[in-house]
C-alpha positions as CSV (number, residue, x, y, z in Angstrom):
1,X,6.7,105.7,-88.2
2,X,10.3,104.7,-89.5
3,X,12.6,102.9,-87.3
4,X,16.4,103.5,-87.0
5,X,18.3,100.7,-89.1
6,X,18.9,98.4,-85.8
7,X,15.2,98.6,-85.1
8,X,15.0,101.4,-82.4
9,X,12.4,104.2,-82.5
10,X,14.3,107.1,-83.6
11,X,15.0,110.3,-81.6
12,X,13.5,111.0,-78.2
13,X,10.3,108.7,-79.3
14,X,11.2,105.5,-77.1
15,X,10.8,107.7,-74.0
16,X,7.3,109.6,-74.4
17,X,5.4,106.7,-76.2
18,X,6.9,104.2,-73.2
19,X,5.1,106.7,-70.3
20,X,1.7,107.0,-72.8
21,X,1.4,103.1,-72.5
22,X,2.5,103.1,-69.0
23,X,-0.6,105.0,-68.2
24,X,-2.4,102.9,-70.8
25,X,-1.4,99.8,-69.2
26,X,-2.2,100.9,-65.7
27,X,-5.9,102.0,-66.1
28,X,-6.8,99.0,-68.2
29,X,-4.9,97.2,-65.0
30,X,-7.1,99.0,-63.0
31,X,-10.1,98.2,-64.3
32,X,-9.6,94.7,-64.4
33,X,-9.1,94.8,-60.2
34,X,-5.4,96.5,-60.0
35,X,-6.5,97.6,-56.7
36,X,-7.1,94.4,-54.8
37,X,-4.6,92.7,-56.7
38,X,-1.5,94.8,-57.5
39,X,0.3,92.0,-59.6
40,X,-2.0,93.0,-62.2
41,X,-0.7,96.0,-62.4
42,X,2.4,95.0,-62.1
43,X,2.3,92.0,-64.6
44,X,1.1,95.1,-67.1
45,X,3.6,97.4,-66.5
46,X,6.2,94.9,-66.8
47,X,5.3,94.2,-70.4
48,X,5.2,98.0,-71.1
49,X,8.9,97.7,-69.8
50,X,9.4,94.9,-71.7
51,X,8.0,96.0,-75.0
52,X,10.2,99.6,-74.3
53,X,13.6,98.0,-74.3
54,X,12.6,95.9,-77.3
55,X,12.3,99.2,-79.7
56,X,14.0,102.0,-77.4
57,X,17.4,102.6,-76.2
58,X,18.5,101.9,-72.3
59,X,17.9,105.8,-71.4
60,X,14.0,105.5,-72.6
61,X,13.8,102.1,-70.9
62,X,15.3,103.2,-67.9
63,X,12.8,106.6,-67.9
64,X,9.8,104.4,-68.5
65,X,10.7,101.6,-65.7
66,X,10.9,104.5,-63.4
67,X,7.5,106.2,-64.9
68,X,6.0,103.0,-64.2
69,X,7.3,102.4,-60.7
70,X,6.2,106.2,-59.9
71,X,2.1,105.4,-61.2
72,X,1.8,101.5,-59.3
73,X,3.4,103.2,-56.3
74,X,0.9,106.3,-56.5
75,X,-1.9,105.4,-58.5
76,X,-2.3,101.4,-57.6
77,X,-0.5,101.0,-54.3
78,X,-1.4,104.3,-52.4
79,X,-4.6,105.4,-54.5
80,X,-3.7,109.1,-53.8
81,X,-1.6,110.2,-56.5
82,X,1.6,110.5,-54.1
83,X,4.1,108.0,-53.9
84,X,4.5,105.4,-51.5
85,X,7.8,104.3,-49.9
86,X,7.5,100.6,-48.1
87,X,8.1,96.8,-49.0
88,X,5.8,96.6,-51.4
89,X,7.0,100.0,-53.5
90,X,10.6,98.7,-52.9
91,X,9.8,95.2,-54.4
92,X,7.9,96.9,-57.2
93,X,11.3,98.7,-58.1
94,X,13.5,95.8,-57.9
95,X,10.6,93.9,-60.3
96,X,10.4,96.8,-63.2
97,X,14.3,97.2,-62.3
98,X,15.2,93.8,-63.0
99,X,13.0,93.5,-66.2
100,X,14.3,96.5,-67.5
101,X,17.6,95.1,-67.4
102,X,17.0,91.8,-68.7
103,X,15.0,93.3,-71.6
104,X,17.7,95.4,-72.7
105,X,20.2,92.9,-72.4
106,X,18.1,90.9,-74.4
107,X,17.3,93.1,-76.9
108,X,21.2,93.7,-77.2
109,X,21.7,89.8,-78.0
110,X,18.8,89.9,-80.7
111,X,20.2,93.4,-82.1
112,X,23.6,91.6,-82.4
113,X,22.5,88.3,-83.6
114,X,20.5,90.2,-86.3
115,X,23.5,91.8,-87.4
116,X,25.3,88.8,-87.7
117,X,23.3,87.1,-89.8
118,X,22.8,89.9,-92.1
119,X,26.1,90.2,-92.4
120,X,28.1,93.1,-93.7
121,X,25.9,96.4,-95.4
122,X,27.0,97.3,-99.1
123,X,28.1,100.3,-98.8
124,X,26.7,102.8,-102.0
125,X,28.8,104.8,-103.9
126,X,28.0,107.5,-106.0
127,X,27.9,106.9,-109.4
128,X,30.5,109.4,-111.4
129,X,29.2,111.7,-113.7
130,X,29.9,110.7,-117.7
131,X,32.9,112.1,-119.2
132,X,32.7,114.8,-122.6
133,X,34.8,113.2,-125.6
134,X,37.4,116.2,-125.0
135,X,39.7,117.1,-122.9
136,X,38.8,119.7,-120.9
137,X,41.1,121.3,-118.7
138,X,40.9,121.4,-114.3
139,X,40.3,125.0,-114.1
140,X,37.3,124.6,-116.9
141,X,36.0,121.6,-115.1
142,X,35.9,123.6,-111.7
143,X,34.3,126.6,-112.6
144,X,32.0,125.0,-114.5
145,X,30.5,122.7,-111.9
C-alpha cells in the first residue's frame, strides 16, 4: 500500500481501515474480559485512535474516535448493540476525544519536524529534447511535434 509523501494513507483509506481495527481491537478486548473490565476495551481502542492519527488525516481520526466510542458504548458498556448515554459513555468520549487530539497534534509535530530535517525537495525538471544541427523554422517545429 503506498503512502502519500508526508506519510498519510492516501484517499479515503485512513477512515475505513481505522473502523476495521476498531472492531478488531474491541473483540480481542472482549475476549480478554472487556466486559467486567471496560478499561480493556478502552486501553484498546485508544491505541486504534492512536495508531489512526499517526497515518490518517484529522477527518479519519475524528470518524474512527467516534466509531470507537459508538462500539464500547454498545457493544462493551451496554452489551446490546444500542448505545448507552451515562457517566461512563460520557467519560469514554472525553478519553477517545482527548487522545484523538493529542495524537493528531502529535503526529503534526513529527510530520513537521520530518520535514525540517529533510529539508527542501529537488524539484525535477524535464530534460529538453536534443536539438537537429539545422535551423528549422517555428512553424516546422510546431507541426511537427
Amino acid at each position: 500500500m503506498r503512502t502519500s509523501t508526508d506519510g498519510r494513507l492516501p484517499g479515503g483509506l485512513g477512515f475505513p481501515l481505522g473502523g476495521v481495527a476498531v472492531v478488531a481491537a474491541t473483540i480481542v478486548a472482549d475476549l480478554a474480559g472487556a466486559t467486567r473490565h471496560p478499561g480493556y476495551a478502552l486501553a484498546a481502542l485508544a491505541l486504534v485512535v492512536l495508531a489512526a492519527a499517526s497515518m490518517s488525516t484529522p477527518a479519519a481520526v475524528a470518524g474512527t474516535a467516534l466509531v470507537a466510542w459508538a462500539v464500547d458504548t454498545g457493544f462493551v458498556l451496554g452489551r446490546a448493540g444500542g448505545l448507552v448515554f451515562d457517566a461512563a459513555s460520557g467519560q469514554v468520549a472525553l478519553v477517545l476525544g482527548a487522545v484523538a487530539a493529542a495524537g493528531v497534534v502529535a503526529a503534526a509535530i513529527v510530520r513537521a519536524a520530518r520535514r525540517r530535517v529533510a529539508g527542501p525537495r529537488l524539484a525535477l525538471r524535464p530534460i529538453p529534447a536534443p536539438r537537429s544541427g539545422r535551423s528549422q523554422p517555428v512553424a516546422d517545429r510546431i507541426a511537427s511535434a
